[in-house]
C-alpha positions as CSV (number, residue, x, y, z in Angstrom):
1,X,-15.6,2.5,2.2
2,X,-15.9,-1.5,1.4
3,X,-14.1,-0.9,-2.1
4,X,-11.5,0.8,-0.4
5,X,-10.5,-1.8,2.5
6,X,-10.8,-4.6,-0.8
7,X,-8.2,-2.5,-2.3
8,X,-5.9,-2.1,0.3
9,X,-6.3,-5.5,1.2
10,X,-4.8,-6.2,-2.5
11,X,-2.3,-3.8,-2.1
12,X,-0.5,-5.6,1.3
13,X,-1.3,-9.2,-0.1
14,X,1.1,-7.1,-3.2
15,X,3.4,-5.9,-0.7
16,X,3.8,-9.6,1.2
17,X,3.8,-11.8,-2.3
18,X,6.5,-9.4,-3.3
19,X,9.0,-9.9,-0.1
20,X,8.1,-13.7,-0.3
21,X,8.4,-14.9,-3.7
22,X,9.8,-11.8,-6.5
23,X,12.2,-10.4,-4.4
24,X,15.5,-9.0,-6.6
25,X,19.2,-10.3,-6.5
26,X,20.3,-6.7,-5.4
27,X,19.8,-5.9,-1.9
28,X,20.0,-1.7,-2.6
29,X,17.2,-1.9,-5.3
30,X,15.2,-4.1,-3.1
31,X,15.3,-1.9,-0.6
32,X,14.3,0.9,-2.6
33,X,11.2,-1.5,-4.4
34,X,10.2,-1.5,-0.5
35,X,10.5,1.6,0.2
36,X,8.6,3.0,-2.6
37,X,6.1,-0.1,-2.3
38,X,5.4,1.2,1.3
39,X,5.3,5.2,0.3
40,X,1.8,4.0,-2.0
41,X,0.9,1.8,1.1
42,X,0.3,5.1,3.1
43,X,-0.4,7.2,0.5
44,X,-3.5,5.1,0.2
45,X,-4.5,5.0,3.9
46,X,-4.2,9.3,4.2
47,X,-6.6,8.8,1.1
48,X,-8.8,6.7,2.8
49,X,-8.8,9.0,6.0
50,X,-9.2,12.3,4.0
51,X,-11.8,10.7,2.2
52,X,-13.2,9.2,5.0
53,X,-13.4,12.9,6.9
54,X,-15.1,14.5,3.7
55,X,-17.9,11.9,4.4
56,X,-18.7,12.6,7.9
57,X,-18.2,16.1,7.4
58,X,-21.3,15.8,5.0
């Protein structure tokens, strides 16, 4: 489960560098960047809680 916390932690460090510092002129498109940007964000926490599940299941 460590390798998985590591990597989300990456993935919001991602999400925060991005709003700070590479943030783009047009306000729609950085909207959707976000939005999309937020859709793998908890994509990868059901993954961690289905994957999660199949280990105590076992």
């Amino acid at each position: 489960m460590k390798p998985h916390l590591i990597v989300f932690g990456i993935l919001i460090a991602g999400f925060i560098a991005y709003n700070l510092f590479f943030r783009i002129g047009d306000e729609r498109t950085n909207t959707a960047v976000n939005i999309i940007y937020a859709s793998v964000l908890f994509a990868y926490i059901s993954f961690m809680a289905y994957s999660l599940l199949r280990k105590m299941k076992k």
